[in-house]
C-alpha positions in Angstrom: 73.8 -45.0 -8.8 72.0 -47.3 -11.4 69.8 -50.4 -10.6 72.4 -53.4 -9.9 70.4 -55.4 -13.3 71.7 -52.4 -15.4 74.8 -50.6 -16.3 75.9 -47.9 -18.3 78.0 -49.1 -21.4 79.9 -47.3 -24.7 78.7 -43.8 -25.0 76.6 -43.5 -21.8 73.8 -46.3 -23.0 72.5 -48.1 -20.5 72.1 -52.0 -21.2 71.7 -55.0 -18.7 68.6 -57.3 -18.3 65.4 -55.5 -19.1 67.3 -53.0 -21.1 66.4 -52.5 -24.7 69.9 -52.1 -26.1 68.4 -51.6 -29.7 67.0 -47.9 -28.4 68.9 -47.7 -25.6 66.4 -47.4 -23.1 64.8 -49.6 -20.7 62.2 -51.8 -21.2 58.5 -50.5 -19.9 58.3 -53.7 -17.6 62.1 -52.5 -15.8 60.7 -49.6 -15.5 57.2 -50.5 -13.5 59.4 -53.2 -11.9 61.1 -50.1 -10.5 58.4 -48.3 -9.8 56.5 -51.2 -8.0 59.5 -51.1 -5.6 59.0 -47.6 -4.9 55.5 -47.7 -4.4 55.6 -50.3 -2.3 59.2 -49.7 -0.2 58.2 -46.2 0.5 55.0 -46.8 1.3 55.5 -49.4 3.6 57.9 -47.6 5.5 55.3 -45.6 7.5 54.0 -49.3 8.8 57.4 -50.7 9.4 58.0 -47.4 11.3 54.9 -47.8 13.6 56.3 -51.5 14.2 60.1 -50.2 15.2 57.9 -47.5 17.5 56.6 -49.8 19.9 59.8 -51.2 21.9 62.3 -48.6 20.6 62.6 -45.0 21.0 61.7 -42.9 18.1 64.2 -41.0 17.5 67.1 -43.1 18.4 65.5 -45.7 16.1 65.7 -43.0 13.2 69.2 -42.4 14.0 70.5 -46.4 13.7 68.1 -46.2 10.8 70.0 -43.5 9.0 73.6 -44.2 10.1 73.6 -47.7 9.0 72.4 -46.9 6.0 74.7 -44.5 5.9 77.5 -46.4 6.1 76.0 -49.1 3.8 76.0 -46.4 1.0 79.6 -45.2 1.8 80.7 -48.8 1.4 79.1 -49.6 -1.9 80.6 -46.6 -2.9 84.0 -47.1 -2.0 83.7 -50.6 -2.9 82.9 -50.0 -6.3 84.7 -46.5 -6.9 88.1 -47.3 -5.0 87.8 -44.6 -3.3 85.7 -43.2 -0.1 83.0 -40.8 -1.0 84.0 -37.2 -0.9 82.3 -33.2 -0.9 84.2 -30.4 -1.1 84.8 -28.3 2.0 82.5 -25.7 0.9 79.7 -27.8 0.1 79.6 -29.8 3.4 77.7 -26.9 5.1 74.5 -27.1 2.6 74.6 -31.0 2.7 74.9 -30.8 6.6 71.7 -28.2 6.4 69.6 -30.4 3.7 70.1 -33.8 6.1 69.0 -32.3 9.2 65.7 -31.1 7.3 65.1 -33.9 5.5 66.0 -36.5 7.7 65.6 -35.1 11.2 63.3 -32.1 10.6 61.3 -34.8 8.4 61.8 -38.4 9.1 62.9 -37.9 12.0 59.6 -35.8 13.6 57.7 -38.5 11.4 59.1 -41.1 13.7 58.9 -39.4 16.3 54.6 -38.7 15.7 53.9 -42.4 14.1 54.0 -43.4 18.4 50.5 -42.4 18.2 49.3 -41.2 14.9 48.1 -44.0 12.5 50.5 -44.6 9.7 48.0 -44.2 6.6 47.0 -40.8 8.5 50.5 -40.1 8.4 51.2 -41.2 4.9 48.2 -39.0 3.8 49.3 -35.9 5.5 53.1 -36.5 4.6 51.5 -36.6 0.8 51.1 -32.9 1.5 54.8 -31.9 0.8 54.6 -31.2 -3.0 51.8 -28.4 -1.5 54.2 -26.9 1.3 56.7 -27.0 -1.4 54.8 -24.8 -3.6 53.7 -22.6 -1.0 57.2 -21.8 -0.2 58.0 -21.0 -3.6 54.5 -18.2 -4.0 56.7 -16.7 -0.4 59.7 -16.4 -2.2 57.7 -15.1 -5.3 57.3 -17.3 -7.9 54.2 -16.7 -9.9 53.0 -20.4 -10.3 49.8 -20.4 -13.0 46.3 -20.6 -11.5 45.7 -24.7 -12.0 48.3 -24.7 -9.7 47.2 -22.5 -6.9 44.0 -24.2 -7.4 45.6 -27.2 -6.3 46.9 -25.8 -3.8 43.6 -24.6 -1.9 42.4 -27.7 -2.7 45.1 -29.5 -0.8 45.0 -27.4 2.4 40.9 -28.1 2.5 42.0 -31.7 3.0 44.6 -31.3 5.4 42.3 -29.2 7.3 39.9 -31.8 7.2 42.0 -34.4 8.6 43.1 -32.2 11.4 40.1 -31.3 12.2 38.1 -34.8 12.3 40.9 -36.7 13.7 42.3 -33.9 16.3 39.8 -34.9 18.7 40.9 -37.1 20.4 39.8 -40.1 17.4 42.0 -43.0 17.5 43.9 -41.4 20.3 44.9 -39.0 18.4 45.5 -35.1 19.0 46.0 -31.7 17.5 49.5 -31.3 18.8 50.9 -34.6 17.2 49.9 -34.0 13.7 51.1 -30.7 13.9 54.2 -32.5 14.6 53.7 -34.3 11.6 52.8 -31.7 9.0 55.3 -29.8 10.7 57.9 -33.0 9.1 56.5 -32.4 5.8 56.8 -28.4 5.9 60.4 -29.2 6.5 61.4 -31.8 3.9 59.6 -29.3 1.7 62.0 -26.8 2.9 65.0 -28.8 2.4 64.1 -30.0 -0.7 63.4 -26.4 -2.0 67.0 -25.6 -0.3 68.9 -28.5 -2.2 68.2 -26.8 -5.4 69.5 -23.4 -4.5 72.7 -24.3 -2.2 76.0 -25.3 -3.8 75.2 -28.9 -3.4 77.5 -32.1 -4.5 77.8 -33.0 -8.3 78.0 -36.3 -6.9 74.4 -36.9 -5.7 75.1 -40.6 -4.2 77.8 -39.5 -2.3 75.8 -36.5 -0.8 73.1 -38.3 0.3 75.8 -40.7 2.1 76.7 -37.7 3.5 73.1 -36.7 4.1 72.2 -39.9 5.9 75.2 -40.0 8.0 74.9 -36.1 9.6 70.9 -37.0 9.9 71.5 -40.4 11.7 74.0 -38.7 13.7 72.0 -35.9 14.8 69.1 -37.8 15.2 71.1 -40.5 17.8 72.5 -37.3 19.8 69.0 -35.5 19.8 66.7 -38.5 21.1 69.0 -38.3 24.6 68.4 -35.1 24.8 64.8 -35.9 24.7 64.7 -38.4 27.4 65.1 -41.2 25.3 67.6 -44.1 26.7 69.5 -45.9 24.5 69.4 -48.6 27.1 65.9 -49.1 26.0 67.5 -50.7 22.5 69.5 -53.0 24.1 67.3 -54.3 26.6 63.5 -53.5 25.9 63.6 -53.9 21.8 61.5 -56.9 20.7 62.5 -58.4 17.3 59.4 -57.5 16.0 60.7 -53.9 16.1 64.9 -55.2 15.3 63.1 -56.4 12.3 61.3 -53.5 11.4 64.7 -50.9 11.5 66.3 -54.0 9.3 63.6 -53.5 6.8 64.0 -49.8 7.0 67.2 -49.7 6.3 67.9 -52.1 3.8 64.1 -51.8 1.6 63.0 -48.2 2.7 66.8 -47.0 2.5 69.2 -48.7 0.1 66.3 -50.8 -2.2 64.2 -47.7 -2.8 66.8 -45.3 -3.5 68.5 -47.4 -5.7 65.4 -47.8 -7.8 64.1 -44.1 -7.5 67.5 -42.8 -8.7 67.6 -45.7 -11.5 64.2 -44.0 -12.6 65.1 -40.7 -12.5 67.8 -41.9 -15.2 65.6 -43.6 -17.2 62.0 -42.3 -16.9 59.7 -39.2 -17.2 59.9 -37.1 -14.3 55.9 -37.1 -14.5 55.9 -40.5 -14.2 58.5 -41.2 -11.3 56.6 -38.7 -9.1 53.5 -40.8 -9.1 55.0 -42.1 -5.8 53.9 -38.9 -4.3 50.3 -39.7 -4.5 50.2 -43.4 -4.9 52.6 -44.2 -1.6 49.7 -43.0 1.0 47.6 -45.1 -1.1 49.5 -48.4 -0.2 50.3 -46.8 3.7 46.9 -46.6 4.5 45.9 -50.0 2.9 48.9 -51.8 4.6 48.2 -49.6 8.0 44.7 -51.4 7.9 46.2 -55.1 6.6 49.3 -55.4 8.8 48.3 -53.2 11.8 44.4 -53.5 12.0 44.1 -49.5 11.3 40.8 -48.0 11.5 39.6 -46.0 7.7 36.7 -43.8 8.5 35.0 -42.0 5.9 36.8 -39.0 6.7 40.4 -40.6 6.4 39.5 -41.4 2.6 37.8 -38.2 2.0 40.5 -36.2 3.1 43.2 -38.0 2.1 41.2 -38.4 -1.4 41.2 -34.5 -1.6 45.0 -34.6 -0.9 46.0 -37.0 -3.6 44.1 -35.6 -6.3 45.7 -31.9 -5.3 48.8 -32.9 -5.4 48.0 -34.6 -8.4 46.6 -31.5 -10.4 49.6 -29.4 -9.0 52.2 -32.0 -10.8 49.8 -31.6 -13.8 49.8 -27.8 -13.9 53.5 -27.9 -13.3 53.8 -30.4 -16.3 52.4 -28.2 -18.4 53.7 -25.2 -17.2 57.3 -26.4 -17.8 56.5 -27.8 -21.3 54.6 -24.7 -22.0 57.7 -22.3 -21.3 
């Protein structure tokens, strides 16, 4: 899926407003424009989710989340294809397995923890993934070079910080539920690792319609199982929080994967991934704006410790790959 300014024309360039036809590239202000979005979308999303938490049930809220958006994606892609969005048999197993750990594993448990932990702590321990990520691949025995595992130990001090200072019982907030929540990130790690080693889709929009749809549905079973009521969204959910699952679905669903999969056409994979370390940047500033969120001194220590780890990990890993 490209951005809806852009298309692709004769021999696969792309061209469209803020294109430069004449290299066949996009211009550098497209480009930030896209990026802006998905600095901003995605991290906002931890806000909006906090918002949709308060009158609706977590994990039932995920689930409309997902499966609307879902089904939004499907559309577009039928509209525009003329033909429903298909996997092959085969393949339906690994994209079944990659949703539920990325959306329900992840999202999902993200949801589920934002009840009660702050959404810029959230955002900053979620910023961890890259980190799980390469910690699962030292299990499985890659040999990644020593910047990197550097990085690494780097990382874990400030997720250990984090837990530690806010654990007890700070702004309401305890061990158990960001557990829960680094517990999200170890599994979007692991479905993320997984999605490049199962025989996934060729067609990556149509998998992650797939994706979404299996997550949502999961997600809307699973929350009933949990003692949530779906009652509750019908009679107890405040438009405040109605709102919130709108902007979910159509900015931190639809908007921002339009634009990160735009990017990943058109830009340096070292630059796209900025939004690792710069989307708990804007959580925790909008967490404090929009929901009046305390930042101590050890929410920007720790969370600074994070996003510079990560950041020398993508480094090292730049490098590495150039390198080899």
């Amino acid at each position: 899926m490209v951005a809806p300014s852009a298309h692709v024309g004769e021999g696969g360039r792309v061209s469209g407003p803020g294109v430069d036809t004449e290299q066949g590239r996009p211009s550098t202000a497209a480009v930030w424009s896209a990026l802006v979005v998905v600095y901003v979308a995605w991290g906002s999303t931890y806000v909006a989710i906090r918002v949709m938490d308060e009158t609706i049930p977590p994990l039932i809220g995920a689930g409309v989340r997902y499966l609307v958006a879902g089904v939004a994606m499907a559309a577009f892609l039928w509209v525009r294809r003329g033909t429903a969005p298909r996997v092959r048999p085969r393949e339906l197993a690994s994209v079944a397995l990659v949703g539920v750990l990325l959306l329900v594993g992840g999202n999902g448990f993200i949801t589920y923890a934002e009840r009660h932990v702050p959404a810029g702590l959230a955002a900053l321990l979620v910023a961890s993934v890259p980190l799980w990520l390469l910690l699962i691949r030292i299990i499985t025995r890659d040999r990644p070079p020593r910047a990197t595992l550097i990085g690494l130990c780097v990382g874990f001090l400030g997720v250990t910080l984090l837990v530690a200072r806010h654990g007890g019982g700070h702004q309401h907030v305890s061990v158990p539920q960001l557990l829960i929540v680094l517990g999200a990130a170890l599994s979007w790690a692991l479905g993320s690792w997984a999605s490049g080693r199962l025989p996934m889709p060729s067609d990556v929009a149509a998998s992650t319609a797939f994706e979404l749809l299996i997550g949502g549905a999961v997600l809307a079973l699973l929350g009933p199982l949990l003692g949530e009521r779906w009652s509750t969204l019908v009679v107890h959910a405040s438009a405040r929080s109605l709102l919130a699952v709108a902007y979910l679905v159509l900015v931190g669903s639809v908007l921002a994967f339009t634009a990160y999969v735009w990017l990943l056409q058109h830009a340096p994979i070292s630059q796209v991934s900025t939004y690792a370390y710069v989307n708990p940047i804007v959580a925790v500033l909008l967490g404090a704006l929009v929901l009046d969120e305390q930042v101590t001194l050890t929410t920007i220590i720790g969370g600074g410790i994070i996003v510079l780890a990560v950041a020398l990990v993508m480094r090292a890993e730049a490098r590495a790959g150039t390198s080899t």
